[in-house]
C-alpha positions as CSV (number, residue, x, y, z in Angstrom):
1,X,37.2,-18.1,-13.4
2,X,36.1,-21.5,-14.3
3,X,32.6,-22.5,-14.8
4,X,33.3,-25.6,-13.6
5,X,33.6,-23.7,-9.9
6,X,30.9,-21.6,-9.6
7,X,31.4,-21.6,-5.7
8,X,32.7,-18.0,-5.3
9,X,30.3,-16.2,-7.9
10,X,27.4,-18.2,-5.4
11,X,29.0,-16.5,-2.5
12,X,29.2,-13.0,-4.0
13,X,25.4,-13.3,-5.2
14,X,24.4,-14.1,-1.5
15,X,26.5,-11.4,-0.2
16,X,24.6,-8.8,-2.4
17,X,21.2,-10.3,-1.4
18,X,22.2,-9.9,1.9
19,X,23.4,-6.8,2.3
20,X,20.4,-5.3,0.1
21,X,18.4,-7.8,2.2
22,X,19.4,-6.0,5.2
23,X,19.2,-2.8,4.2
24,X,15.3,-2.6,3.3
25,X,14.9,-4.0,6.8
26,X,16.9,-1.6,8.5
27,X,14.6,1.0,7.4
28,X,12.0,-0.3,9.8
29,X,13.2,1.3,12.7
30,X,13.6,4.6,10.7
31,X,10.3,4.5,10.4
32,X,8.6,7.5,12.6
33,X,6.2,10.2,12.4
34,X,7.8,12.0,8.7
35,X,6.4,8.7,7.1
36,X,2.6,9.3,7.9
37,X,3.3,13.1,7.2
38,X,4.7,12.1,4.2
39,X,2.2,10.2,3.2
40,X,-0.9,12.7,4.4
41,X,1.0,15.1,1.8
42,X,1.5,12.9,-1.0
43,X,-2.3,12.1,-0.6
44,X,-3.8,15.3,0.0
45,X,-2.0,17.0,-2.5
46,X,-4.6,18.6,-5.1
47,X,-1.8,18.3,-8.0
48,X,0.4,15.7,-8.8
49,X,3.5,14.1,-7.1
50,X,6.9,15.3,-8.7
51,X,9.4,12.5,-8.2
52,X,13.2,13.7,-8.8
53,X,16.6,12.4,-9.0
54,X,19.8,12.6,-10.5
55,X,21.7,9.5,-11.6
56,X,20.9,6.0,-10.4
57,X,18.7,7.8,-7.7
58,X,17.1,9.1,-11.3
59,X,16.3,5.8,-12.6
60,X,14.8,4.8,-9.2
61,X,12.1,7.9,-8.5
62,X,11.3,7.1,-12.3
63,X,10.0,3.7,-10.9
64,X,8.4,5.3,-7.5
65,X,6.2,7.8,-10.1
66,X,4.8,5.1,-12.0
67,X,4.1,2.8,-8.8
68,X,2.5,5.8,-7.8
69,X,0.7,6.8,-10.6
70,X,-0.6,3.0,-10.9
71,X,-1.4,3.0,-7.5
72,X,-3.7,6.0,-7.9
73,X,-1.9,8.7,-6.9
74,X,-0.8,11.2,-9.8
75,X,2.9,11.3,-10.4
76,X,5.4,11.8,-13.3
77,X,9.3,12.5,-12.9
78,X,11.2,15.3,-13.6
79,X,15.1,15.0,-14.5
80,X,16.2,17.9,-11.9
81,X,19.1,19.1,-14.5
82,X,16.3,19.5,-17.2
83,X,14.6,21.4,-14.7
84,X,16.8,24.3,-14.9
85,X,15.7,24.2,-18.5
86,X,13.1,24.7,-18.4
87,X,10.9,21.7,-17.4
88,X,10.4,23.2,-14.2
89,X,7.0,24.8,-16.0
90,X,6.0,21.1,-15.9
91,X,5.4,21.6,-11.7
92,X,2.4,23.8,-10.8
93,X,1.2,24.8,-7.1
94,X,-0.9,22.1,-5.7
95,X,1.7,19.4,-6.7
96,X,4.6,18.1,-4.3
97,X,7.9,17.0,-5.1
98,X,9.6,14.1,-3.6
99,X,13.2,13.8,-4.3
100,X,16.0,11.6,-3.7
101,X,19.7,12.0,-2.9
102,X,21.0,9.8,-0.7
103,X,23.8,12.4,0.3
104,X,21.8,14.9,-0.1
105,X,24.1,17.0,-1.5
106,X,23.3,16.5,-5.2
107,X,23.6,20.3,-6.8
108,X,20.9,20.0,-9.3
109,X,18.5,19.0,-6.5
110,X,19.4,21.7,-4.6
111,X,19.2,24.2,-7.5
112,X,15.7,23.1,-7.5
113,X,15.3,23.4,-4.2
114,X,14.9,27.4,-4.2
115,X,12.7,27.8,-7.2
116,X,10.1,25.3,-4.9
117,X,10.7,27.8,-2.1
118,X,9.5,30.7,-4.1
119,X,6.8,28.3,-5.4
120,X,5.7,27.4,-2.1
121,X,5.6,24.0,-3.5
122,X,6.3,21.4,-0.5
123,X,9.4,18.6,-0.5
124,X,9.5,15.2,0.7
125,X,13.2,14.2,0.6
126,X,14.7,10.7,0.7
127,X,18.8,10.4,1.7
128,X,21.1,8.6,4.2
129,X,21.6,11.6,6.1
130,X,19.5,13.5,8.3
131,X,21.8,16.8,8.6
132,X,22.5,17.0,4.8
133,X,21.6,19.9,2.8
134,X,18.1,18.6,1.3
135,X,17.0,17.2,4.3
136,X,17.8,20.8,6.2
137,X,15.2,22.5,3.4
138,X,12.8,19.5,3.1
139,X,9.3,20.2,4.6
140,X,9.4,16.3,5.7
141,X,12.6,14.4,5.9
142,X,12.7,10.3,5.5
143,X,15.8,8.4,6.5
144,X,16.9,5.6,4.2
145,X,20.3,4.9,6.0
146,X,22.3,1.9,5.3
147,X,25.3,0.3,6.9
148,X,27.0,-0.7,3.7
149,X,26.6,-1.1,0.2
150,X,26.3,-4.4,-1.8
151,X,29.1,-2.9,-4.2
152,X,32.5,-5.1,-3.2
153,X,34.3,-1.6,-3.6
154,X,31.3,-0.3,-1.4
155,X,31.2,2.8,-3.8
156,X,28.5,2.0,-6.4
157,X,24.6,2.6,-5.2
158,X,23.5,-0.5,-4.5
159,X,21.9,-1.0,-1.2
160,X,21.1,2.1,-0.9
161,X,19.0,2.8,-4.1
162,X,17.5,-0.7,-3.4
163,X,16.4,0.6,0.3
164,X,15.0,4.4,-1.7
165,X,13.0,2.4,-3.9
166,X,11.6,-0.1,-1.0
167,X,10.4,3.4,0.6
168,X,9.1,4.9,-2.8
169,X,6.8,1.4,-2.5
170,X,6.1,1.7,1.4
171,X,4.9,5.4,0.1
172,X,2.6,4.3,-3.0
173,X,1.2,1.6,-0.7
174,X,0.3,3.7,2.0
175,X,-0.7,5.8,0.0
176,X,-3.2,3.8,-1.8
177,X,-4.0,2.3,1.5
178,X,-5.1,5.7,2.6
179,X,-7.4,6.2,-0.7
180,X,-9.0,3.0,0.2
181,X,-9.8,3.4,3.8
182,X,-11.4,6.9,2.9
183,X,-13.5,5.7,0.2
184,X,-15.3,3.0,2.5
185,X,-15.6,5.6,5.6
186,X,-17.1,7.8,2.7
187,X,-19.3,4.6,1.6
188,X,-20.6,4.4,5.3
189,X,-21.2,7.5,6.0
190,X,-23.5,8.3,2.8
191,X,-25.7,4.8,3.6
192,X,-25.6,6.0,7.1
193,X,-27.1,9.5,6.1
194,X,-29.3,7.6,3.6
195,X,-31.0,5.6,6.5
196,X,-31.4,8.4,7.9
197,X,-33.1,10.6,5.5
198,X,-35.6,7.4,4.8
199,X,-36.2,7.4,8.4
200,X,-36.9,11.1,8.9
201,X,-40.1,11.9,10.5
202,X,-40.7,15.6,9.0
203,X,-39.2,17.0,5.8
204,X,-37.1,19.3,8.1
205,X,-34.9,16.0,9.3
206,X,-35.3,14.8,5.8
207,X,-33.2,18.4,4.3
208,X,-30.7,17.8,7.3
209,X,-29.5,14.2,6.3
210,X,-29.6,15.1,3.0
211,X,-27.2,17.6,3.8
212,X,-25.0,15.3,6.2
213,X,-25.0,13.3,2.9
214,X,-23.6,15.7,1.0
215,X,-21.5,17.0,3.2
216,X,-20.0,13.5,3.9
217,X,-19.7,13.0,0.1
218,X,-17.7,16.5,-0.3
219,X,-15.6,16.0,2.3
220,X,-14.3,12.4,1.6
221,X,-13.4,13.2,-2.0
């Protein structure tokens, strides 16, 4: 094609952005419940986050871990066909993975799927479809539908590993969100306490907000 008539390369480009456009939007009304449990699991998890995918999906949960991980929640990712391996020694109880297929039928995922079992180690799963294998065995399911993807041939991932990696952010932000909102109740709380144990009238109510402001300080980190 001539350079001299860039006209249908403009209109390809804006047919991409478009359709990728509309794809992270239509996650909005996917949104529901499995996001703030996903979240509440991703943030109270005592190890680290596990973020897995094969392929394109891969490359994109190797973004989500270090959004997370520079967010301030502890992630790394695990290549799922390495961790059949052996790399599965890598995950440890206390962590929780979340994965992403958007058919959810990818075979190494669901190879990993029953060593997590046996692990009692929790899955968040990411796909296009709610009655695929991973999201059947997932502890919390979230949607990332899309109508189309950007792909002319609609066949390579395009819209649909854009919209997985607009979640993986939603996820990290929340996430971090969440961090943030606990630290400042936990801030309150201990100059609340604090007032109170300078305003104590016997030692006796002087021990007991010292306690509340320990107790505050435990429970919030």
């Amino acid at each position: 094609m001539s350079p001299s008539n860039p006209r249908p390369v403009l209109e390809v480009a804006e047919t991409v952005l478009r359709t990728e456009a509309n794809a992270i939007l239509g996650l909005i009304p996917q949104l529901d419940a499995a996001f703030a449990e996903a979240v509440s699991l991703l943030r109270d998890a005592t190890g680290r986050v596990v973020c897995t995918g094969m392929g394109k999906s891969g490359l994109v949960m190797q973004k989500v871990a270090a959004t997370l991980a520079s967010t301030g929640t502890p992630a790394f990712f695990l290549h799922p066909a390495e961790a059949t391996h052996g790399d599965l020694g890598m995950v440890v109880r206390g962590d929780v993975v979340l994965a992403a297929s958007y058919s959810g039928t990818t075979g190494e995922l669901l190879q990993l799927v029953e060593t997590l079992k046996r692990l009692a180690i929790p899955l968040v799963a990411m796909t296009g479809h709610r009655e695929s294998p991973l999201a059947r065995h997932a502890d919390v399911h979230l949607p990332v539908a899309i109508d189309k993807e950007a792909c002319p041939l609609n066949l390579a991932p395009t819209a649909s590993t854009t919209a997985t990696l607009a979640l993986g952010d939603a996820l990290a932000a929340a996430c971090s969100d969440l961090a943030r909102q606990m630290a400042a109740d936990a801030e309150g709380a201990t100059k609340l306490a604090s007032i109170t144990v300078k305003g104590a009238r016997t030692p006796a109510e002087a021990q007991l907000a010292a306690r509340t402001v320990a107790s505050s300080q435990l429970y919030h980190r």
